[in-house]
C-alpha positions as a printed NumPy array, in Angstrom:
array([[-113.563,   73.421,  164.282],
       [-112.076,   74.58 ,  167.758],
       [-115.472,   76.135,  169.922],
       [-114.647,   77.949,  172.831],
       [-117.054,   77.757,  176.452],
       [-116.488,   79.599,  180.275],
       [-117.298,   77.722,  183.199],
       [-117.888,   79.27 ,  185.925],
       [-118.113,   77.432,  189.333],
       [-118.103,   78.249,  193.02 ],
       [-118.822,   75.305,  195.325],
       [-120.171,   74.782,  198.729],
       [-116.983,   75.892,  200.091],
       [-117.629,   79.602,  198.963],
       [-113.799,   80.214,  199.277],
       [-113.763,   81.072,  195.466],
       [-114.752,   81.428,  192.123],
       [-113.058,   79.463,  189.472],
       [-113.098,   80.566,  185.519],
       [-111.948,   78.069,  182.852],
       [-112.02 ,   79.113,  179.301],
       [-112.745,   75.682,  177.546],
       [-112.268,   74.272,  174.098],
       [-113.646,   71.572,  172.342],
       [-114.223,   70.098,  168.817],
       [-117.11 ,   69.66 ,  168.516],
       [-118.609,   67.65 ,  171.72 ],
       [-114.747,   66.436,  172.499],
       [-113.047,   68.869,  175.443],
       [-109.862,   69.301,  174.449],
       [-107.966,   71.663,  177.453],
       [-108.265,   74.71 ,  179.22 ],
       [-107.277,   77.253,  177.154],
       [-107.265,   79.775,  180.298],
       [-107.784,   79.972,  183.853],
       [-108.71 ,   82.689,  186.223],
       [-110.36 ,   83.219,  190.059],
       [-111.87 ,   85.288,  191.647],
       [-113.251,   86.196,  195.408],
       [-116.572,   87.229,  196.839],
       [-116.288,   90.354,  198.435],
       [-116.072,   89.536,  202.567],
       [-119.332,   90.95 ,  203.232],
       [-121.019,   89.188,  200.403],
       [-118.955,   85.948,  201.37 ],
       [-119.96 ,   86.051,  205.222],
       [-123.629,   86.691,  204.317],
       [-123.976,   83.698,  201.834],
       [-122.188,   81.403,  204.333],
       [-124.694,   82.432,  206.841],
       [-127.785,   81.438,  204.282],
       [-126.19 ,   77.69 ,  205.03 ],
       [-125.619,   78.071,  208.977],
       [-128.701,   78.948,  210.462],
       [-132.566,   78.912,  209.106],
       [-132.379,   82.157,  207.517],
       [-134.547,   85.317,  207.33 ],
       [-134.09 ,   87.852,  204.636],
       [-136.658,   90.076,  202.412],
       [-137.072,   89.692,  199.141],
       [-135.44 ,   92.804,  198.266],
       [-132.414,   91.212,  199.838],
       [-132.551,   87.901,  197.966],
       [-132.7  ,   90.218,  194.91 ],
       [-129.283,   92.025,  195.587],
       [-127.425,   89.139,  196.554],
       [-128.952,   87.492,  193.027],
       [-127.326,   90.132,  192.008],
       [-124.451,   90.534,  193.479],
       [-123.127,   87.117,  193.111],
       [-123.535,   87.583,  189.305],
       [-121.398,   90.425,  189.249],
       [-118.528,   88.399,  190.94 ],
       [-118.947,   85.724,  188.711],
       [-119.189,   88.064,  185.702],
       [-116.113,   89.889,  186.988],
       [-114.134,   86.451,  187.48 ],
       [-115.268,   85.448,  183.797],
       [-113.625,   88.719,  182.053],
       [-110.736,   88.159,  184.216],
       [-110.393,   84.74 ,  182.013],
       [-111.465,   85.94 ,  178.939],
       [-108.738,   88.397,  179.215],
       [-106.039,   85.644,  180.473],
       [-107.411,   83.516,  177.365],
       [-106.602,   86.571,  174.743],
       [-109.693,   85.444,  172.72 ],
       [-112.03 ,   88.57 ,  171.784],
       [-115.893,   87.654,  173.416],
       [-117.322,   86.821,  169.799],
       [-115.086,   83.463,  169.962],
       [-116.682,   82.381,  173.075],
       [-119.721,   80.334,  172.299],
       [-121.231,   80.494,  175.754],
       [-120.801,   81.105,  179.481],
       [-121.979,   78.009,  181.577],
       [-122.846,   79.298,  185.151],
       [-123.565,   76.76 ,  187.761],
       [-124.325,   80.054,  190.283],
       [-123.936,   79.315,  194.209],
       [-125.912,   76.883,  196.017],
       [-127.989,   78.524,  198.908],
       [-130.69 ,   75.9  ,  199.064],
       [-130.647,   71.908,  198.222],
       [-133.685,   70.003,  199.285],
       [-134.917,   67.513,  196.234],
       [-136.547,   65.383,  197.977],
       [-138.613,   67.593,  200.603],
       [-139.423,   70.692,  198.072],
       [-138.149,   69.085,  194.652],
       [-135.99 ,   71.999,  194.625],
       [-132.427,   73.308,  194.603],
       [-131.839,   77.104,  194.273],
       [-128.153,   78.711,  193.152],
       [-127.998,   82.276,  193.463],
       [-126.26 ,   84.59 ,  190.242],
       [-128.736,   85.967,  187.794],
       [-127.779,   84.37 ,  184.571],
       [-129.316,   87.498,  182.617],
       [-127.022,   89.564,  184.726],
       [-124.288,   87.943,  184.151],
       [-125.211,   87.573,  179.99 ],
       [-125.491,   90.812,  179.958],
       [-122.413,   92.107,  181.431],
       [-120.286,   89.9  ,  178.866],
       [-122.337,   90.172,  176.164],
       [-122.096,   86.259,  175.941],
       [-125.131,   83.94 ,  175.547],
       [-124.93 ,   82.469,  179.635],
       [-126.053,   78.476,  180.61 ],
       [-127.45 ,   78.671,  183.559],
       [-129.742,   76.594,  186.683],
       [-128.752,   73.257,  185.406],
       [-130.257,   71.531,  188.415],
       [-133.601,   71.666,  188.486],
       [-134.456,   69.607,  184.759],
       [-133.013,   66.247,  186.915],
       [-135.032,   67.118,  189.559],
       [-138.478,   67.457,  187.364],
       [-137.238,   64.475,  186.018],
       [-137.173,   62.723,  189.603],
       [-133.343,   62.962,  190.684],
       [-131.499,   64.811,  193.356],
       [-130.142,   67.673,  190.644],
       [-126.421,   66.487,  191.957],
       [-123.935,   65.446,  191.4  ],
       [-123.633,   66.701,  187.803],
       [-119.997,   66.877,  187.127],
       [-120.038,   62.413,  187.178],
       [-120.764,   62.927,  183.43 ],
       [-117.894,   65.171,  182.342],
       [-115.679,   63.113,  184.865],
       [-116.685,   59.425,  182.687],
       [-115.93 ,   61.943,  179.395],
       [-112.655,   62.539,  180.707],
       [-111.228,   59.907,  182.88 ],
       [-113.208,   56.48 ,  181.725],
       [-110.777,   54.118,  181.077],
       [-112.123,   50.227,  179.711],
       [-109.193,   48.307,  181.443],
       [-108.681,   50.856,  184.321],
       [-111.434,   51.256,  186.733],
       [-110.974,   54.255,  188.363],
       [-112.865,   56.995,  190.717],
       [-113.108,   60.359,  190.802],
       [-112.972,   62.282,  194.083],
       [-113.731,   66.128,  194.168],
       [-112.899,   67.493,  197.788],
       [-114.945,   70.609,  197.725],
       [-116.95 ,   72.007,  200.365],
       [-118.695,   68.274,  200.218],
       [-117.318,   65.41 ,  198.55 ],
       [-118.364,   63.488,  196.121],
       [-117.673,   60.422,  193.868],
       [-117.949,   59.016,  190.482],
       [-117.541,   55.328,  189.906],
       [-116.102,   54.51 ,  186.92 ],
       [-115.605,   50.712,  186.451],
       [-115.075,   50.752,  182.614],
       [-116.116,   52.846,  179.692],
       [-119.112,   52.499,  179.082],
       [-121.889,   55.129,  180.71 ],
       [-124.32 ,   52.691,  182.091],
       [-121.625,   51.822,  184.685],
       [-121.159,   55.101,  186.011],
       [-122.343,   55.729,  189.773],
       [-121.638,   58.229,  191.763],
       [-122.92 ,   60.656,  194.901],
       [-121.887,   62.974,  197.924],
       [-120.318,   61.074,  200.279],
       [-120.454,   63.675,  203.454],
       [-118.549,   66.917,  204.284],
       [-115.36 ,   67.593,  202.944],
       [-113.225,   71.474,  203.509],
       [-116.857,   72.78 ,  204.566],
       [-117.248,   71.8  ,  208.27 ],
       [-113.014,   72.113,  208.511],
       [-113.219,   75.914,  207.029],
       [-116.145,   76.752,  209.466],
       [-114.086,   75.472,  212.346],
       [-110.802,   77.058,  210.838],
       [-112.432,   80.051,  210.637],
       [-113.933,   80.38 ,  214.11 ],
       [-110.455,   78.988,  216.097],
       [-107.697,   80.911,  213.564],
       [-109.571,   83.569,  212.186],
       [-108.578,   82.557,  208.239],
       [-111.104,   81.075,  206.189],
       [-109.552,   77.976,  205.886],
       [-106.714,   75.563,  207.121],
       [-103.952,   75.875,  204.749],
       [-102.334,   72.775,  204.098],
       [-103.595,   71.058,  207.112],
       [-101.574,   72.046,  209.397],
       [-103.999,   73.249,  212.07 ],
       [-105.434,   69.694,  211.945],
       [-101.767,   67.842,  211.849],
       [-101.106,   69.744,  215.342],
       [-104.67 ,   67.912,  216.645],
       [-105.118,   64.633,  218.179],
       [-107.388,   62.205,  216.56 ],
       [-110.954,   62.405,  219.322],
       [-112.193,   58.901,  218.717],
       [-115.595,   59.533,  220.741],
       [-116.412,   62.797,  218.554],
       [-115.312,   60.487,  215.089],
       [-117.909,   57.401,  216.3  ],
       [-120.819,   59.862,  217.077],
       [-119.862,   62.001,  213.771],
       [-119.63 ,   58.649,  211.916],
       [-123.316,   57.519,  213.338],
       [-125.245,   60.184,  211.166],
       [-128.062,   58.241,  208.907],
       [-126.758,   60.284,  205.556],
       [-123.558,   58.058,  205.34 ],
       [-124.943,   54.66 ,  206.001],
       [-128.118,   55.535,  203.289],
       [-127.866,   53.908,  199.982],
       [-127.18 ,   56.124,  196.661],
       [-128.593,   58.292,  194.763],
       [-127.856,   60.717,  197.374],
       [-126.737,   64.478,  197.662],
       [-126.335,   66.798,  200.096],
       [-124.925,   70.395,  201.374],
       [-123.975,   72.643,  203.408],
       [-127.432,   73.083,  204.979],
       [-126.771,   69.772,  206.639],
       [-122.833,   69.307,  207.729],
       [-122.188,   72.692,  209.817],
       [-121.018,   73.607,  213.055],
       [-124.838,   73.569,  214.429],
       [-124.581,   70.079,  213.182],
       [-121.748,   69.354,  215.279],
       [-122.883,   71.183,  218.153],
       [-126.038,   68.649,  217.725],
       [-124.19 ,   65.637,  217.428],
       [-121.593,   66.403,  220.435],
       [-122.892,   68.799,  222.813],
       [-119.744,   68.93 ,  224.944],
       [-117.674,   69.811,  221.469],
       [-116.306,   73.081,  223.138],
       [-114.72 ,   71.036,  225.9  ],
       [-112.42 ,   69.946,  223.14 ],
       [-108.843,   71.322,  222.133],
       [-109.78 ,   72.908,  218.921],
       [-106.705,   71.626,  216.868],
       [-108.085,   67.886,  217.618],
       [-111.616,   69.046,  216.482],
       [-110.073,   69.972,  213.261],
       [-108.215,   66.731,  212.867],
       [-111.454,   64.347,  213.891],
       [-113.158,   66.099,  210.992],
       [-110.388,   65.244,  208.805],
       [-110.575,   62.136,  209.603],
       [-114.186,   61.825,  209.019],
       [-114.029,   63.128,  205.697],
       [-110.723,   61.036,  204.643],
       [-112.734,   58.125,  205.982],
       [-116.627,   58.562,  204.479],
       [-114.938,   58.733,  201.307],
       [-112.845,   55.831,  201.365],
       [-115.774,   54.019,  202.624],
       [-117.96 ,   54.876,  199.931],
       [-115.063,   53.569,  198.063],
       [-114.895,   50.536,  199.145],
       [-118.314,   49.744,  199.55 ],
       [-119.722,   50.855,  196.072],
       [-116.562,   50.41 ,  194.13 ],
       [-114.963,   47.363,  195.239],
       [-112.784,   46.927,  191.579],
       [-111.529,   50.319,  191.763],
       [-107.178,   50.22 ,  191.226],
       [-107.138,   54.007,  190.917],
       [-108.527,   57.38 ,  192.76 ],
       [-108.271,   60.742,  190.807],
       [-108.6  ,   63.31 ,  193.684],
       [-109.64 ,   67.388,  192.679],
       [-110.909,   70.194,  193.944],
       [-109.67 ,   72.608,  196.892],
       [-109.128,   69.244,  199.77 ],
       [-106.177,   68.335,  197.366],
       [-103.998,   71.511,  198.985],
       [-104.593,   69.525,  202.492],
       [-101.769,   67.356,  202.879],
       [-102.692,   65.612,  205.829],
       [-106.35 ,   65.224,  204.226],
       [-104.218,   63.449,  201.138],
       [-101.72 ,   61.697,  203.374],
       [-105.013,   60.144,  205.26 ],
       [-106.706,   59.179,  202.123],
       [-103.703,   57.376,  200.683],
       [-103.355,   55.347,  203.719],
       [-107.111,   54.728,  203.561],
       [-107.384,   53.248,  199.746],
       [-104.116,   51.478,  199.869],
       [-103.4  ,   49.464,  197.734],
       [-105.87 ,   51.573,  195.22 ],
       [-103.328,   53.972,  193.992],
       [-104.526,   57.971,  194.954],
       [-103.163,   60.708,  192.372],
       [-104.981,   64.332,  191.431],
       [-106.498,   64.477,  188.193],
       [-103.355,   66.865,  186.939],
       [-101.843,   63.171,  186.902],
       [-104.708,   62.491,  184.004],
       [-104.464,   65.941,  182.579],
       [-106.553,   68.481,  184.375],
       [-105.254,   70.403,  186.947],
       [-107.34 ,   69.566,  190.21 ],
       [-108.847,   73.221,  190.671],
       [-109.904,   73.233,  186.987],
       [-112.128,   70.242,  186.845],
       [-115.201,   71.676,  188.53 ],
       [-115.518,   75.221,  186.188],
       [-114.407,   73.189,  183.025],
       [-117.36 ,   70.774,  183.673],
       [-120.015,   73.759,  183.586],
       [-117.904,   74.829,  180.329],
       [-118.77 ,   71.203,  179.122],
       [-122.712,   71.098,  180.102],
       [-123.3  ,   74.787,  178.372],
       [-121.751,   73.024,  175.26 ],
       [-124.077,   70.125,  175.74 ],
       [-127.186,   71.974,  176.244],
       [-126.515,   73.805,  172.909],
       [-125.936,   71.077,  171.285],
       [-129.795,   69.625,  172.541],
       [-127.642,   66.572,  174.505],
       [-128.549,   65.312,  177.725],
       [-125.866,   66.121,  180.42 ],
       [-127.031,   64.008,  183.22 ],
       [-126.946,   60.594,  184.055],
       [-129.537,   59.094,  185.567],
       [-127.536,   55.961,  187.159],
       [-126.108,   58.956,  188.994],
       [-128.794,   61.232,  190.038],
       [-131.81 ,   59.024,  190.389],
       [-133.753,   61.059,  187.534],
       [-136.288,   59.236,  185.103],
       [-134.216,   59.605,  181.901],
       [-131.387,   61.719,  180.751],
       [-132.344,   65.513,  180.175],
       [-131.195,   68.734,  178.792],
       [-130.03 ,   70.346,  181.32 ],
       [-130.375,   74.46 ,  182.316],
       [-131.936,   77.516,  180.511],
       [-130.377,   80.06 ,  177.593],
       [-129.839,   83.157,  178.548],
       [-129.234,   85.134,  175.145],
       [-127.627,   88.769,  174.843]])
């Protein structure tokens, strides 16, 4: 019997909120059945972005609204599928919200906080809502991230094809998956992906990201700014690892090259796509030396010179988007939140501990019921 779940995702990039109405039989995704986003409203956008940028200061009362606020949006982006998907609301099982990330610190507080009131959000759809699926791995002693590593070895595991997974999101992140089985799977954030490029887009063009690349395709590579960029601790530590926007940001790069401003701001933009196209073919290489073939998603894919970088990188590993395996690239992160709702109603684990560093595998995130 054909069960219907939303996903609803909006990464550390912030530039959007994707909606994928999911089926499955029983714990087998099948497709995407329908697809809509959505936006944050500017104010809303420019606020959240600043809760990553600097140490922020807001009341209570504020935290409260944009709680609110940002379930709305993501309420609003999930009727705009349901309607796409043609499917009255009693045929979708549940909503699984993954919320936005404002805070990510599992090993200093043991605690990761995403903003979107799941009640909200329940209640506006009148559809049971999945929601803060983070925090179970870290009570169980991992780094609540990556997540989406287990819906990527559901998906794209192969026994005689070992293959990664790349999503290029605000961060980037891996899964390694040498063969089938789920005791081989590895995976973890590699560095900064679009986030540090749309911060530096959006200061130097005014748009809130670099469409296609081209800003960074008229830069020249900087090699000083790549080798200091290259020298930060997080890429040379050893998985499990995650990490966020609170740490890759233009204050970062002020830190790590004072005399950044002296630069042309067109080769700014291509150093850090450099430095993301290389961190992740790094990781590659390092912790996946068997791996023939990359499956790239997420928004980084639309960056041609970001592509054109990575497949000179990997080669000979062959680099295609997941819409090669099946899944359109900008799907894959809201139809994995579709796939954990389905798993926490179903009482299975959806983390993997090889991945995340927790104890065990958990059930992961809270029922929110109408």
């Amino acid at each position: 019997m054909t069960e219907y779940f939303i996903g609803l995702m909006s990464g550390t990039s912030m530039d959007g909120i994707d909606a994928a109405v999911c089926a499955f039989d029983d714990s087998r995704f099948l497709c995407v059945h329908a697809h809509a986003s959505g936006r944050y409203p500017a104010a809303l956008r420019a606020r959240l972005l600043a809760l990553q940028r600097e140490t922020p200061t807001l009341s209570l009362h504020e935290l409260a609204r944009l709680d609110r606020d940002v379930a709305q949006a993501f309420a609003d982006t999930a009727q705009a599928a349901l309607e796409a998907a043609r499917l009255p609301r009693e045929a979708i099982r549940a909503v699984g919200s993954h919320g936005q990330t404002v805070f990510h610190d599992p090993a200093g507080t043991g605690s990761s906080q995403q903003l979107g009131n799941p009640s909200w959000i329940a209640q506006q759809l009148g559809i049971t809502t999945v929601a803060d699926f983070r925090r179970a791995d870290i009570a169980a002693g991992g780094q609540g991230a990556p997540l989406v590593p287990a819906f990527h070895h559901a998906l794209f595991a192969e026994a005689t094809l070992p293959r990664a997974v790349v999503n290029l999101g605000g961060i980037a992140n891996i899964t390694l998956l040498p063969g089938a089985g789920e005791a081989q799977v590895s995976g973890f954030d590699t560095g900064p992906a679009n986030g540090l490029m749309d911060e530096w887009a959006e200061r130097h063009l005014g748009q809130a990201y670099d469409e296609g690349g081209h800003f960074a395709g008229g830069g020249q590579l900087h090699a000083g700014l790549l080798e200091v960029l290259l020298g930060d601790p997080y890429f040379a530590a050893a998985p499990p690892k995650s990490t966020g926007r609170g740490d890759f940001h233009l204050q970062w790069l002020h830190q790590r090259y004072p005399a950044l401003d002296a630069l042309a701001p067109a080769d700014v933009q291509r150093t850090l796509c450099e430095l993301t196209a290389r961190t992740v073919a790094e990781a590659i290489r390092r912790h996946g030396p068997g791996t023939r073939e990359v499956l790239a998603c997420g928004g980084g894919t639309r960056n041609h010179l970001l592509m054109e970088r990575l497949h000179a990188l990997l080669s000979p590993i062959r680099l295609h988007t997941t819409g090669d395996a099946g899944l359109d690239p900008q799907h894959v992160e809201a139809a994995a939140f579709a796939w954990l709702a389905m798993r926490t109603l179903k009482g299975l684990p959806g983390n993997l501990p090889a991945v995340t560093g927790a104890k065990r595998p958990v059930i992961l995130g809270g029922v929110y019921r109408v």
